[in-house]
C-alpha positions as CSV (number, residue, x, y, z in Angstrom):
1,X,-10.2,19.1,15.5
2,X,-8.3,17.3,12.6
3,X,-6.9,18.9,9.7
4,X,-5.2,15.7,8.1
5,X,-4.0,16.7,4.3
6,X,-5.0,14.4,1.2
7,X,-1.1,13.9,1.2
8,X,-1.0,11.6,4.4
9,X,-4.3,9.9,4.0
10,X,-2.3,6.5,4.4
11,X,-1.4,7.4,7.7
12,X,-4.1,8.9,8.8
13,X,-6.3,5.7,8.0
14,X,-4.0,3.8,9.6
15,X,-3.8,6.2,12.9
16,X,-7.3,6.7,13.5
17,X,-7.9,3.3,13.0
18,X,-6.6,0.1,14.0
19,X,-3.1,1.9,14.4
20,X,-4.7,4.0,17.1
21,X,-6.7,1.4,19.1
22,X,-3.7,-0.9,19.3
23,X,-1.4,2.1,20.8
24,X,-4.2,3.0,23.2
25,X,-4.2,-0.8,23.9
26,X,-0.5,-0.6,25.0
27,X,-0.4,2.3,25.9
28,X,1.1,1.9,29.7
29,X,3.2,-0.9,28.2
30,X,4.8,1.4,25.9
31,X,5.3,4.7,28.3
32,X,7.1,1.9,30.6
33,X,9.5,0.7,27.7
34,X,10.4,4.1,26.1
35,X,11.1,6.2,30.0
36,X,13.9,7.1,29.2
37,X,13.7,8.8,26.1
38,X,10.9,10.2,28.0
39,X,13.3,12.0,30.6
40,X,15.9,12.7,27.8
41,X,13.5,15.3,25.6
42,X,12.6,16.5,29.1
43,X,16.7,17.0,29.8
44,X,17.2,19.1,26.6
45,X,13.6,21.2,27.5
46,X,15.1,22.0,30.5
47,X,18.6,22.4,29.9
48,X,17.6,24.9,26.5
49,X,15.8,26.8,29.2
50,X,12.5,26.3,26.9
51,X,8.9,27.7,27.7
52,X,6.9,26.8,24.7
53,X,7.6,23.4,23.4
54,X,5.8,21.5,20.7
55,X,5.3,17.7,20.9
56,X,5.0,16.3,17.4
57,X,3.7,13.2,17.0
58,X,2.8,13.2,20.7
59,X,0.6,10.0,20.6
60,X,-1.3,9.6,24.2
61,X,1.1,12.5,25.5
62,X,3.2,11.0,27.5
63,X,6.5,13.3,26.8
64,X,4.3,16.3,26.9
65,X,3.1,15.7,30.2
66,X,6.9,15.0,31.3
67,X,7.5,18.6,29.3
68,X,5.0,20.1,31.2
69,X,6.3,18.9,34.3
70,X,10.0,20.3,33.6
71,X,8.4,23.6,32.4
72,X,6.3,24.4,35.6
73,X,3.2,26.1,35.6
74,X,5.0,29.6,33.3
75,X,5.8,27.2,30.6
76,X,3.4,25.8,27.6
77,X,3.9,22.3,26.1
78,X,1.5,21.4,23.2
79,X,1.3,17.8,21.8
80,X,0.1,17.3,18.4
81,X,-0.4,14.0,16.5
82,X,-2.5,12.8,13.3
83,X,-4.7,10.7,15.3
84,X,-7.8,11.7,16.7
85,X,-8.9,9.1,19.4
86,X,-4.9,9.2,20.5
87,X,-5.1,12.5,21.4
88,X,-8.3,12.2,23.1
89,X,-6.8,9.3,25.6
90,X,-3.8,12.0,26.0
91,X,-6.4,14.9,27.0
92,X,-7.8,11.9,29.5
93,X,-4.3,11.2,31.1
94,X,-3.4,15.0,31.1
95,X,-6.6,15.6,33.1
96,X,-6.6,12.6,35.5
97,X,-2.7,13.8,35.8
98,X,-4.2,17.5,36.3
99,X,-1.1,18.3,33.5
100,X,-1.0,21.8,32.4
101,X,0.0,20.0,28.5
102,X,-2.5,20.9,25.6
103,X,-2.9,18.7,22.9
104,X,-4.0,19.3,19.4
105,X,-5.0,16.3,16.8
106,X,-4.1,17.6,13.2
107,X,-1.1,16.7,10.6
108,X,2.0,18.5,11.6
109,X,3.2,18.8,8.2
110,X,0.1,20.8,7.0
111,X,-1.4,21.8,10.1
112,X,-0.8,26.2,10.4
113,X,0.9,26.7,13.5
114,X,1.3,30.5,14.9
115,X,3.7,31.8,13.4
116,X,7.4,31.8,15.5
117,X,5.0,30.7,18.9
118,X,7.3,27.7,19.9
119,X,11.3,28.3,21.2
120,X,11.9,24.3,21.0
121,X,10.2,21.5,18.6
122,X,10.1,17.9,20.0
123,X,10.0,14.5,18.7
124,X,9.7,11.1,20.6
125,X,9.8,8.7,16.9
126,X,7.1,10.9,15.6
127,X,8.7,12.5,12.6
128,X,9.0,9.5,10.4
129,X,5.8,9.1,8.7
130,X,5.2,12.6,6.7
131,X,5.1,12.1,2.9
132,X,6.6,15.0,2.5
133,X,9.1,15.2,5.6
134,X,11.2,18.7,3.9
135,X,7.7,20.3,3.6
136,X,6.9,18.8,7.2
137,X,10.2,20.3,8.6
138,X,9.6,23.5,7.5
139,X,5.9,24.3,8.3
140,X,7.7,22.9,12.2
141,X,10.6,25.5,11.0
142,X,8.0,28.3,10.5
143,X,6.0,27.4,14.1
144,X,9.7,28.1,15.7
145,X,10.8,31.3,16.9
146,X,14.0,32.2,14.9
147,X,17.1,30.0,17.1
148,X,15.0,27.9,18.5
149,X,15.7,24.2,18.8
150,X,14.6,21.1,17.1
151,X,15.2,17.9,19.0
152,X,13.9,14.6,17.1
153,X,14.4,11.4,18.4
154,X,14.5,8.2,15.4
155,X,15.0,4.6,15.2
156,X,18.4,3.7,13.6
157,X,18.6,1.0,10.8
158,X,16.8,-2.8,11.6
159,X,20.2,-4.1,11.9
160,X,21.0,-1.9,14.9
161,X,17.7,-2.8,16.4
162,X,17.0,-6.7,15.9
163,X,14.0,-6.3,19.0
164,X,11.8,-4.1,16.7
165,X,12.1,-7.0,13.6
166,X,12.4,-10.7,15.8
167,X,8.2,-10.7,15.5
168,X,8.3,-10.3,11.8
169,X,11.4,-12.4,10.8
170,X,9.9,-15.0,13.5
171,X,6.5,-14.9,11.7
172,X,7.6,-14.5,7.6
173,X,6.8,-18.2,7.0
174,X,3.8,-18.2,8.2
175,X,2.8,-14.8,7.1
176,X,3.4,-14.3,3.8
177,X,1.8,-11.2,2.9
178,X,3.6,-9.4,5.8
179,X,4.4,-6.0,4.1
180,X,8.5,-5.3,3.5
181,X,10.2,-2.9,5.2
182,X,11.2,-0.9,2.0
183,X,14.1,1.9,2.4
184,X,13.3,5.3,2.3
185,X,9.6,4.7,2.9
186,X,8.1,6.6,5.6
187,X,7.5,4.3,8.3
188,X,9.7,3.3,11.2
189,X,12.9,3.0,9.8
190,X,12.6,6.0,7.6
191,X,15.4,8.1,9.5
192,X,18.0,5.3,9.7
193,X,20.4,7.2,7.7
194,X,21.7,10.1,9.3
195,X,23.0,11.9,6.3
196,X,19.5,11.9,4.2
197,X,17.8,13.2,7.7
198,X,20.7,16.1,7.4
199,X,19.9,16.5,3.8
200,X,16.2,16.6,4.7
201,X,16.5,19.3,7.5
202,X,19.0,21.5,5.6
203,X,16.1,21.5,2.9
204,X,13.6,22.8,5.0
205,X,16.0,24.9,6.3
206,X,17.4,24.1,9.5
207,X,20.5,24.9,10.4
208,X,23.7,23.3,12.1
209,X,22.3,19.7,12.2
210,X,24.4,16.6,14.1
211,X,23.4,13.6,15.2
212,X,23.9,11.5,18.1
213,X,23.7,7.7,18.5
214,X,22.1,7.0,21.3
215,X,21.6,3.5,23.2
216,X,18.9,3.0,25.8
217,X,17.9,0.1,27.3
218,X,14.2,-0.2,26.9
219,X,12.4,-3.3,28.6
220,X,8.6,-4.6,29.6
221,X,8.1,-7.4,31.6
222,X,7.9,-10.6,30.0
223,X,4.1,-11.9,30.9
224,X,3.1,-8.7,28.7
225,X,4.8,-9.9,25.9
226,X,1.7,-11.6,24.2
227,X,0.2,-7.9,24.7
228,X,3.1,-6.5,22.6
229,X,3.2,-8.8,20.1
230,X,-0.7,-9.5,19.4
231,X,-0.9,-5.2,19.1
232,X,2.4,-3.6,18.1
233,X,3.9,-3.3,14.2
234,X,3.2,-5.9,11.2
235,X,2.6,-8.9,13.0
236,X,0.0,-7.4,15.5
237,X,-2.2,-5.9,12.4
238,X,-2.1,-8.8,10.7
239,X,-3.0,-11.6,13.6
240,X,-5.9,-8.9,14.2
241,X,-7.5,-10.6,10.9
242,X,-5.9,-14.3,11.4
243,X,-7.9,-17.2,12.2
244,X,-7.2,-18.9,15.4
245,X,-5.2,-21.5,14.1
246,X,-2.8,-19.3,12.4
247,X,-2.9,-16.4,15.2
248,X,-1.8,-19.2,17.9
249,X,1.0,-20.8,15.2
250,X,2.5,-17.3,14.9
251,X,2.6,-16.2,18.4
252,X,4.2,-19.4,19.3
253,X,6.9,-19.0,16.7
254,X,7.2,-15.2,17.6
255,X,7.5,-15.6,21.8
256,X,10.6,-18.1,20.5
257,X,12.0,-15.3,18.8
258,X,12.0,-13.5,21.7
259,X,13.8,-15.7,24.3
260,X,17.3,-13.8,23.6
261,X,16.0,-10.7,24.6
262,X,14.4,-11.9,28.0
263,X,16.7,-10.9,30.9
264,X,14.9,-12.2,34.2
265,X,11.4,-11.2,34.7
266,X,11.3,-8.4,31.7
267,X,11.8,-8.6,27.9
């Protein structure tokens, strides 16, 4: 059951919608790229010594499953994310997995949580999107049992990660309309700046914050790369609507884009 807020009606649109199908689309492709922050939020579940955990932003559950796994059968992990028919393809997975994971579709910045159920809050590039992100943080503050942990993973600047642009600065001429990646927006870069997502926690009252910089190789293999781009971010919505001449123009300019990132037989 959803309980998205007026206040996030962008991204729920876009999350139960095309967003959604897309992800579900890639889904595989995607677990395969991001492993290892996979293993990472499983790391700090374990090491914190966690038995609740919430998942926010959980998509089609893949770190809650790996959560689950760490926490055995005496722990609970709940995913929650704003879209609907990704949470239903995570129920599938846990179930085919025989996971002991719940998952929950609602907005995590409105939805109300028990109060002080969860000992450690989660984030695999999930927390970028709220419209109101201190509000967000602490409704996830108030779910959290007083000490407990928050562990968020986000995407540092565009500069830092010139993979996650190639397809759009590839495809600019020849798209236009392709929307800008504007600062401070929520979106995928929204967290790039360490010292507004300190500012943002400490509002919603967090305490002790750092951050770490963290590299991880991430990698597909290269004959799913049409998959990827005709899908994932910008490009992928917008050659959803393109007309065939344009669609095949833009991937061809894109999978050029892409050559210095191939490395053998994966991208």
């Amino acid at each position: 059951m959803s309980n998205t807020h007026p206040a996030n009606a962008d991204m729920a649109e876009l999350w139960n919608g095309p967003g959604a199908h897309s992800w579900i689309q890639a889904q595989a492709l995607l677990d395969r790229a991001f492993l290892g922050f996979e293993t990472l939020l499983g790391d700090i579940a374990a090491e914190a010594g966690a038995r609740t955990v919430l998942d926010v932003g959980c998509g089609t559950g893949a770190t809650t499953r790996a959560i689950a796994r760490r926490l055995g059968p005496d722990g609970r992990a709940l995913g929650v994310d704003i879209s609907a028919p990704m949470i239903d393809r995570a129920i599938e997975l846990g179930a085919a997995e025989g996971s002991g994971a719940n998952f929950l579709a609602g907005d995590a910045q409105t939805h109300v949580f028990e109060p002080a159920r969860f000992d450690l809050v989660v984030s695999r590039f999930g927390v970028m999107f709220f419209s109101d992100p201190v509000g967000a943080f602490a409704n996830l503050r108030g779910a959290a049992r007083p000490g407990s942990g928050l562990a968020i993973l986000s995407w540092r600047s565009p500069a830092e990660n010139p993979f996650m642009t190639a397809a759009e600065r590839a495809a600019a001429p020849l798209l236009p309309d392709l929307p800008p990646r504007l600062p401070g927006k929520a979106g995928q870069f929204a967290f790039a700046d360490q010292s507004h997502v300190h500012a943002l926690l400490e509002g919603a009252g967090w305490k002790d914050v750092r951050s770490e910089a963290i590299d991880m190789a991430c990698a597909f293999p290269a004959d799913a790369l049409d998959t990827y781009l005709s899908l994932m971010g910008p490009v992928g919505q917008m050659l959803a609507k393109a007309e065939p001449d344009l669609r095949q123009r833009v991937m061809d300019a894109v999978r050029a884009a892409f050559a210095p990132f191939q490395s053998g037989s994966d991208i």
